[in-house]
C-alpha positions as CSV (number, residue, x, y, z in Angstrom):
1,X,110.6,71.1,205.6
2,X,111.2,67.4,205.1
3,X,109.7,66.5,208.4
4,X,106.5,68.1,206.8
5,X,106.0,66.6,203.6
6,X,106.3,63.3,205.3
7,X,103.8,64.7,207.7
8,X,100.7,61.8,207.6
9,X,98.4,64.8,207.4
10,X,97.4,65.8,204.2
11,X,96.7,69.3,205.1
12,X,100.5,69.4,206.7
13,X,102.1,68.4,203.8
14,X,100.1,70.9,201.2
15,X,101.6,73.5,203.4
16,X,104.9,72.4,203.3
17,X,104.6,72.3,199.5
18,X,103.1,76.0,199.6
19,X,106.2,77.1,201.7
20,X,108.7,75.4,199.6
21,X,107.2,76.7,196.6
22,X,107.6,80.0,198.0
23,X,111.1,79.9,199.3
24,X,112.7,77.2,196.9
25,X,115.3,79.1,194.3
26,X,114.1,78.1,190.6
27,X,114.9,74.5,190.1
28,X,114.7,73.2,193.3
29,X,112.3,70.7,192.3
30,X,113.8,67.5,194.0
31,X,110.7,67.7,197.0
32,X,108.5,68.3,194.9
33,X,109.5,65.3,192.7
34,X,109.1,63.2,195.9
35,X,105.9,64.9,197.0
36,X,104.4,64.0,193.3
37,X,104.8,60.2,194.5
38,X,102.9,61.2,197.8
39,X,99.3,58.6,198.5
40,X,97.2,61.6,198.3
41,X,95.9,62.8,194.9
42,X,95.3,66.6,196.0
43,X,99.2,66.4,197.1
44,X,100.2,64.8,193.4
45,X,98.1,67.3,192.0
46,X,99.4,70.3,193.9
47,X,103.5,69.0,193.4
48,X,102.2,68.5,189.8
49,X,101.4,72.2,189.3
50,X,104.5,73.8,191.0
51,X,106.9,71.6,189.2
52,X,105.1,73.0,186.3
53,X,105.3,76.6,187.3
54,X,108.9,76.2,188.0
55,X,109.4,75.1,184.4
56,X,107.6,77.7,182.6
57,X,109.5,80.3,185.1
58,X,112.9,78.3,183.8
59,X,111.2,79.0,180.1
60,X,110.7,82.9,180.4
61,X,113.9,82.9,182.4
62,X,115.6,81.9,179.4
63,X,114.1,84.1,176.4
């Protein structure tokens, strides 16, 4: 998985994110962190959104 989000193409590493978010248990965020500081702004975006997800799952996890 690592090898892919440091893929240089773009398209590589928004599937690596997609399959990590997938098959990562609930806060496994720690790719994602590092794919947030990725050159691309659709993968910022993207790592942006599933950390987000992952929080609000935390959230309704917890109530």
């Amino acid at each position: 998985m690592a090898k892919e989000l440091d893929s240089p193409d773009v398209g590589t590493r928004l599937r690596a994110l997609e399959a990590w978010a997938q098959s990562a248990p609930p806060g496994a965020v720690d790719p994602l962190i590092l794919a947030y500081e990725d050159k691309d702004e659709r993968v910022r975006a993207r790592a942006m959104e599933l950390i987000e997800q992952d929080w609000a799952r935390a959230a309704d996890a917890e109530k």
